[in-house]
C-alpha positions as CSV (number, residue, x, y, z in Angstrom):
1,X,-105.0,-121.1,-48.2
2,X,-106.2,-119.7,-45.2
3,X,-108.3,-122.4,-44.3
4,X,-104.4,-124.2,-44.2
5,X,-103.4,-121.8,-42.1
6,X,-106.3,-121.8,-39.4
7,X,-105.9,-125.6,-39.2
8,X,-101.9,-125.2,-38.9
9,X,-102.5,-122.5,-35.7
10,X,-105.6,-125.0,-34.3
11,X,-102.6,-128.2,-34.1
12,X,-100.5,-125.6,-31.9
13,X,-102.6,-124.1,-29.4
14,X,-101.1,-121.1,-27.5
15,X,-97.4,-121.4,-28.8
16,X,-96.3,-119.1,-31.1
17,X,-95.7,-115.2,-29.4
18,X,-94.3,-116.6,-26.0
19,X,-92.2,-119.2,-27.5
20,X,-90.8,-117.1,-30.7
21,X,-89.3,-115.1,-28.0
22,X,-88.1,-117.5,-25.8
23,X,-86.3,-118.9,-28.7
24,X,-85.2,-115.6,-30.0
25,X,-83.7,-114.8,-26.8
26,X,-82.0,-117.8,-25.7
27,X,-80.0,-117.3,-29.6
28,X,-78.8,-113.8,-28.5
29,X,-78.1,-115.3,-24.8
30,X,-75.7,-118.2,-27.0
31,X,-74.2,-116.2,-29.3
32,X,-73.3,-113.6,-26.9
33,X,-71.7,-116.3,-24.8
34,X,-69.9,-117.7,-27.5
35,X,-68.1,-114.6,-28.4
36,X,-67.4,-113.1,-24.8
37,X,-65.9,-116.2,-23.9
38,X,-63.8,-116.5,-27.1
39,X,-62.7,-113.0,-26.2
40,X,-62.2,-113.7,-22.5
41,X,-59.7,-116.7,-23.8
42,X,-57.8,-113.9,-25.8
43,X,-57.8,-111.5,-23.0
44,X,-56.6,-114.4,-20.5
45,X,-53.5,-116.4,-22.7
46,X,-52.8,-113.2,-24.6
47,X,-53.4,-109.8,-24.0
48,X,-52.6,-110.4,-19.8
49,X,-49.0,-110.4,-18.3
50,X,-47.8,-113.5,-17.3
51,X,-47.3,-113.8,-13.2
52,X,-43.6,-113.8,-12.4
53,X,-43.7,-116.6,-9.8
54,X,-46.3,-118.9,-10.7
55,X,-46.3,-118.1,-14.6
56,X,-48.7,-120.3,-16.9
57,X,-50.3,-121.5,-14.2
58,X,-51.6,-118.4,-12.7
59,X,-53.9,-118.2,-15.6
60,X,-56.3,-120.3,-13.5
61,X,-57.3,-117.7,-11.6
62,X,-59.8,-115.8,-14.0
63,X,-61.7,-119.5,-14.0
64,X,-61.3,-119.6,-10.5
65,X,-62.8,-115.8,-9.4
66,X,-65.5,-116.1,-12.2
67,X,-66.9,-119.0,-11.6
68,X,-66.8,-118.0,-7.7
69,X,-68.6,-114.2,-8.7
70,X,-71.0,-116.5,-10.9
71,X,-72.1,-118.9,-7.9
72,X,-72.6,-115.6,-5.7
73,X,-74.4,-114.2,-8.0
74,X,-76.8,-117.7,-8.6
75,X,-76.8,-117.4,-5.4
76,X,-78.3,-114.0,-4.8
77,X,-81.0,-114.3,-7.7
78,X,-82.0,-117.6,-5.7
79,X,-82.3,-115.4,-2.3
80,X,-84.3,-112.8,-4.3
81,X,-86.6,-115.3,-5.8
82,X,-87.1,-117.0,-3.1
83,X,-88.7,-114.3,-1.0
84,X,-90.3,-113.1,-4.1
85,X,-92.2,-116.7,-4.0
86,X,-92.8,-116.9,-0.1
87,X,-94.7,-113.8,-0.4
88,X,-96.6,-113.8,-4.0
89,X,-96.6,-117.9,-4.3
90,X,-95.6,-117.4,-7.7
91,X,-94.4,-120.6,-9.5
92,X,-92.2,-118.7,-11.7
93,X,-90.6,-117.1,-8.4
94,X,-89.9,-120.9,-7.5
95,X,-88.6,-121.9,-10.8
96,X,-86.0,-118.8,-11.1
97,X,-84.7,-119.5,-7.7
98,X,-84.5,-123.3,-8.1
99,X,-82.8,-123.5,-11.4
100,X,-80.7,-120.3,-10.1
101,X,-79.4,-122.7,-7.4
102,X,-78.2,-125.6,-9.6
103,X,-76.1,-123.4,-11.4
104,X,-74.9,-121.9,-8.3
105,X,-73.9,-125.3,-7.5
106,X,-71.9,-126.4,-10.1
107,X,-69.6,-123.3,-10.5
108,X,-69.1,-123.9,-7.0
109,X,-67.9,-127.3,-8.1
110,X,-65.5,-125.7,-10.7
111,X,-64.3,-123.1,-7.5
112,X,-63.7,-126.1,-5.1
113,X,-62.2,-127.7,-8.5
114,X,-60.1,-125.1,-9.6
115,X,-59.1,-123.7,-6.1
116,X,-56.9,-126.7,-5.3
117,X,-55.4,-127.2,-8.6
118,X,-54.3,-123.2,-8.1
119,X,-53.4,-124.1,-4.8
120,X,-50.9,-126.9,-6.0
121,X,-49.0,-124.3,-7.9
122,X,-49.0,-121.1,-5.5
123,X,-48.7,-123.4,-1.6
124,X,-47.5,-126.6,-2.9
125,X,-50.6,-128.1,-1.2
126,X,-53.8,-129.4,-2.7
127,X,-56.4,-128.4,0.3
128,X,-56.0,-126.5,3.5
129,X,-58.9,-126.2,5.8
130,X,-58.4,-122.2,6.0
131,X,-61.6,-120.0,6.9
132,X,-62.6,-119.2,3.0
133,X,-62.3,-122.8,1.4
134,X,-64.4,-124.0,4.7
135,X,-67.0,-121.7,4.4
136,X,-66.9,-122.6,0.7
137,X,-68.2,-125.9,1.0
138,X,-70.6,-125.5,3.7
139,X,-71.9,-122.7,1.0
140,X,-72.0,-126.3,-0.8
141,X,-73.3,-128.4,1.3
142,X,-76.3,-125.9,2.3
143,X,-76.9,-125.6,-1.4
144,X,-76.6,-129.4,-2.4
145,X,-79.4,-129.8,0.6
146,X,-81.6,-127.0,-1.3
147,X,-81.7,-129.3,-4.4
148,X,-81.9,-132.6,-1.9
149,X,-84.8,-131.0,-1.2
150,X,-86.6,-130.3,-4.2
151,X,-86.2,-134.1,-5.4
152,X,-88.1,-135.6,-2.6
153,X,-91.1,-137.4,-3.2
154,X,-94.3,-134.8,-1.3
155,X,-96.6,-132.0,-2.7
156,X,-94.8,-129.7,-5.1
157,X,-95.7,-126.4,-2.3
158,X,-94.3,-127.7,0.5
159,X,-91.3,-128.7,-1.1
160,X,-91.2,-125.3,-2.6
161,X,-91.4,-123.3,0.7
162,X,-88.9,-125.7,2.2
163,X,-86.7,-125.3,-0.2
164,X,-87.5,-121.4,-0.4
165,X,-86.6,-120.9,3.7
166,X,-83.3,-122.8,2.6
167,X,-82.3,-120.2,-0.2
168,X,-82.6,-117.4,2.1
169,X,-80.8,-118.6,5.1
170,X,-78.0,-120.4,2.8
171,X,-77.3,-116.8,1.5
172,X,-76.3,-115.7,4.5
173,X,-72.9,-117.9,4.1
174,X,-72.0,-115.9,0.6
175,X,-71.0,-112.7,2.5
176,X,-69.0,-114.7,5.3
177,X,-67.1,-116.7,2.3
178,X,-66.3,-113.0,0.8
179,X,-65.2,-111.5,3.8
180,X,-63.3,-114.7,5.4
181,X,-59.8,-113.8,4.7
182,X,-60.7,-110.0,5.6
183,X,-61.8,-111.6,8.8
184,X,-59.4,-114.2,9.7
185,X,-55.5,-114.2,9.4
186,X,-54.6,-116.7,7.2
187,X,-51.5,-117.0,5.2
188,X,-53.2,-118.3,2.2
189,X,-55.8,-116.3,0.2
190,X,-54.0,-113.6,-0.2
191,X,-56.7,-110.2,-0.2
192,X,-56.2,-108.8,-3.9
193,X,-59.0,-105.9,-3.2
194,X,-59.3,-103.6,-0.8
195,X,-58.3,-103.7,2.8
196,X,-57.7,-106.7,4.8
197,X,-56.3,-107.4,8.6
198,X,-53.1,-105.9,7.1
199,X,-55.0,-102.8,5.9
200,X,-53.5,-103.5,2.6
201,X,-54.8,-104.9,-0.5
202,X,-52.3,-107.0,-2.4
203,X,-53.1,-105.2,-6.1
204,X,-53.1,-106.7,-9.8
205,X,-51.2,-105.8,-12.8
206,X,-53.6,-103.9,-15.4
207,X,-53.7,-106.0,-17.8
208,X,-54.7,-108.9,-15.7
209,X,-57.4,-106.8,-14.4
210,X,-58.9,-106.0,-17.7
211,X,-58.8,-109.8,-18.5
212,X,-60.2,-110.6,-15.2
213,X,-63.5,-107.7,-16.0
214,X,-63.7,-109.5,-19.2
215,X,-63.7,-112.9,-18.0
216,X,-66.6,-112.2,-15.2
217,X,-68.6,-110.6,-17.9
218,X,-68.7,-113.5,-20.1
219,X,-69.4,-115.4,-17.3
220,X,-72.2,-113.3,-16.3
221,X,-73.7,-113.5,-20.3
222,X,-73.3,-117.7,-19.8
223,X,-75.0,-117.9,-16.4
224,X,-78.2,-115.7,-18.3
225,X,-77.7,-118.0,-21.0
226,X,-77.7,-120.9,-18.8
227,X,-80.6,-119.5,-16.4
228,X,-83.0,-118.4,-19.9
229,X,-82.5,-122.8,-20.9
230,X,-83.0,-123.6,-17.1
231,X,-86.0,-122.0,-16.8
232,X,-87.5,-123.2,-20.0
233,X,-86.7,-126.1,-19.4
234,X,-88.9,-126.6,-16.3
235,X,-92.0,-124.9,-18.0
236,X,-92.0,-127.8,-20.4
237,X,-91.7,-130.4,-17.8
238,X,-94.9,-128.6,-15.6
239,X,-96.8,-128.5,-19.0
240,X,-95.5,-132.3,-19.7
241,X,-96.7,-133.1,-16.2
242,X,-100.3,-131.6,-16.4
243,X,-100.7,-133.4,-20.1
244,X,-100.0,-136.3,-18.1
245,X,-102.7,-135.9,-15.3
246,X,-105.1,-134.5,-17.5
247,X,-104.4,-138.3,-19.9
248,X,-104.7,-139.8,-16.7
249,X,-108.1,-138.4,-15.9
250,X,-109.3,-139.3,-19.3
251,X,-108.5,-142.8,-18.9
252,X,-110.3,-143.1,-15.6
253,X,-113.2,-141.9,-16.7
């Protein structure tokens, strides 16, 4: 029997602690997102007053301001990490702040998305090229460079600190995308929080403010969820990638 069991732990070398946990977590990370966003959905189509003017439609907006505080807060962790790598030259610093920034970009997808299909119901336009929604997509474009730069062909820590120097300078845009409309006059965007060029906030019924906290914190459980996978993910392919060289050198020898 326990000669079984010493040849069962010799076929898998140096998995079990490490990767029992991972697993564990990344079931707590799921099931915590499934049921904050199944009680998000009931906070959002039930339990929130419906907007007098733009009624059903309005409901867009918790989509549209989570997925907006999710790819600021991507983002951020990518900023963090990124000077956490540039001065440790961590791997793991480089993995959190690369797979950080891909989900930062596709919730900025779902904002650019989701902005003009709100738009269609509260301007009767589709796109406006207002101060937010242009700082928006240069947030985009900077970020969509950042991952541009991490598929180029080269040696993996060049294209690290490359891609590193981009993270923390393409930060800089998040607090000029928050503070546009605070900045700038524009008609659209109305400010919902705190003072703007008007020196008055524009306010939101209770209700919709309690679905709108519940809705950003199920958000913030999927983008851990999303971050746990992400950055599992890319310790396989490094340990798939050395198996490969070290095959490799076998075979030349």
């Amino acid at each position: 029997m326990s000669m079984n069991l010493e040849r069962e732990k010799a076929m898998l070398p140096g998995t079990p602690l490490t990767s029992m946990k991972s697993a564990s977590l990344s079931k707590i990370l799921f099931a915590g997102t499934v049921i904050s966003m199944l009680v998000s959905l009931y906070f959002i189509f039930i339990f929130a007053a419906e907007e007098s003017t733009m009624h059903a439609a309005q409901k867009i907006f918790y989509f549209h301001v989570s997925s907006a505080w999710l790819a600021f807060m991507a983002f951020f962790v990518t900023f963090v990490f990124s000077i956490l790598f540039l001065i440790k030259r961590k791997r793991i610093f480089d993995t959190y702040a690369y797979v950080s920034a891909e989900i930062g970009v596709v919730f900025t997808i779902i904002v650019l998305t989701t902005g003009p299909i709100w738009a269609r119901s509260a301007w009767n336009t589709w796109w406006v090229w207002e101060p937010r929604l242009i700082t928006t997509l240069i947030l985009f474009f900077i970020y969509i460079a950042y991952i541009m730069i991490r598929q180029m062909d080269g040696v993996w820590d060049k294209k690290a600190r490359l891609s590193a120097v981009f993270g923390i300078i393409g930060f800089a845009d998040v607090p000029i995308v928050f503070f546009a409309i605070r900045w700038w006059q524009t008609k659209f965007h109305p400010i919902v929080f705190g003072d703007g060029p008007s020196q008055q906030g524009g306010g939101i019924e209770s209700s919709m403010l309690v679905a709108l906290l519940v809705t950003i914190a199920a958000f913030t459980i999927l983008y851990a969820y999303l971050l746990q996978k992400g950055v599992s993910f890319e310790k396989m392919k490094f340990k798939v990638e050395q198996y490969k060289e070290k095959l490799r050198e076998e075979l030349e020898k």
